[in-house]
C-alpha positions in Angstrom: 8.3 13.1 5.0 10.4 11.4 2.7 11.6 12.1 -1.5 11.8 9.1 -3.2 12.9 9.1 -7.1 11.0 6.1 -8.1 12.1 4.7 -11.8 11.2 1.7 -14.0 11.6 1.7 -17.7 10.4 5.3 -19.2 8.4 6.2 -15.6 10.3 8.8 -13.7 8.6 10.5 -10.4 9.7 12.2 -7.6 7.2 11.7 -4.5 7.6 13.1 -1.5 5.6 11.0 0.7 4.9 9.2 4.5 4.5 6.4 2.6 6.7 3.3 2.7 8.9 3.3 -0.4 6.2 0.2 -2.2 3.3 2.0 -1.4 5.1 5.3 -3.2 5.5 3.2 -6.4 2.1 2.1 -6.3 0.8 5.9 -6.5 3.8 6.6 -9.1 2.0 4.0 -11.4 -1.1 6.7 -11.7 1.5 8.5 -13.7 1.6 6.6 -16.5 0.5 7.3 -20.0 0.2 5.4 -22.9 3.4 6.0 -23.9 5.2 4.5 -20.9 6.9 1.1 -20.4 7.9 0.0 -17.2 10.8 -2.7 -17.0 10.9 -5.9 -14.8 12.1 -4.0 -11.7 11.2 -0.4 -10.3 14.4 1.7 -8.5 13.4 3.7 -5.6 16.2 6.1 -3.9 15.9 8.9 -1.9 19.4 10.4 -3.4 18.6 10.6 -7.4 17.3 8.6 -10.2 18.7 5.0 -10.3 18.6 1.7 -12.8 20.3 -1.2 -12.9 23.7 0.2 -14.2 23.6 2.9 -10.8 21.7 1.1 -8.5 23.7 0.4 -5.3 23.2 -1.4 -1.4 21.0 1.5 -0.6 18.5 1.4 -3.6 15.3 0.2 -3.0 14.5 -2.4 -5.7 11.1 -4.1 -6.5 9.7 -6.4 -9.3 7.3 -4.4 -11.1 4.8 -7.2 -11.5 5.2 -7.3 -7.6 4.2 -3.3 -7.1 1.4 -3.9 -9.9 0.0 -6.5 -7.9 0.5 -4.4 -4.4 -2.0 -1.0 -6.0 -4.2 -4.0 -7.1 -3.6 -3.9 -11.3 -4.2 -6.6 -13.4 -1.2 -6.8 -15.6 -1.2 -7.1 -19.6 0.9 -9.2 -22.0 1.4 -9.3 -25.8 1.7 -13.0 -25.5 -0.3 -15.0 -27.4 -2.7 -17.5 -26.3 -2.1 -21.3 -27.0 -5.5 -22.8 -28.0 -5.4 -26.7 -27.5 -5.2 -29.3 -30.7 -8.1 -30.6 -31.5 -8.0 -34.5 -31.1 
């Protein structure tokens, strides 16, 4: 069994886990609260918290959009729609 300290934006868990280190973030997303923000990337390391200012060859990094999509979420944006000129 493995710990993974999984981080992205306000998220920090610690899982311990037979999982592969993805399919850890994925359950780490259930974690979240309203409150939360998760950045463009998630760290995953087995030897502490990491970011992009400490991550190193043996951090684990992922594109958030890319675990969202691997637990099956649908992910938001504030962006607003276009609607098309009328001719």
């Amino acid at each position: 069994m493995s710990k993974y300290y999984i981080s992205s934006g306000t998220l920090q868990i610690i899982r311990s886990t037979s999982k592969m280190p993805v399919m850890a973030a994925c359950d780490a997303l259930w974690e979240l609260n309203d409150n939360d923000t998760l950045d463009e990337y998630m760290y995953i390391d087995q030897r502490g918290f990491r970011d992009y200012t400490s991550a190193d060859g043996k951090t684990q990094v992922f594109r958030s959009k890319f675990v969202l999509t691997q637990a099956g979420w649908v992910m938001e944006t504030n962006k607003r729609k276009r609607r098309k000129k009328k001719d």
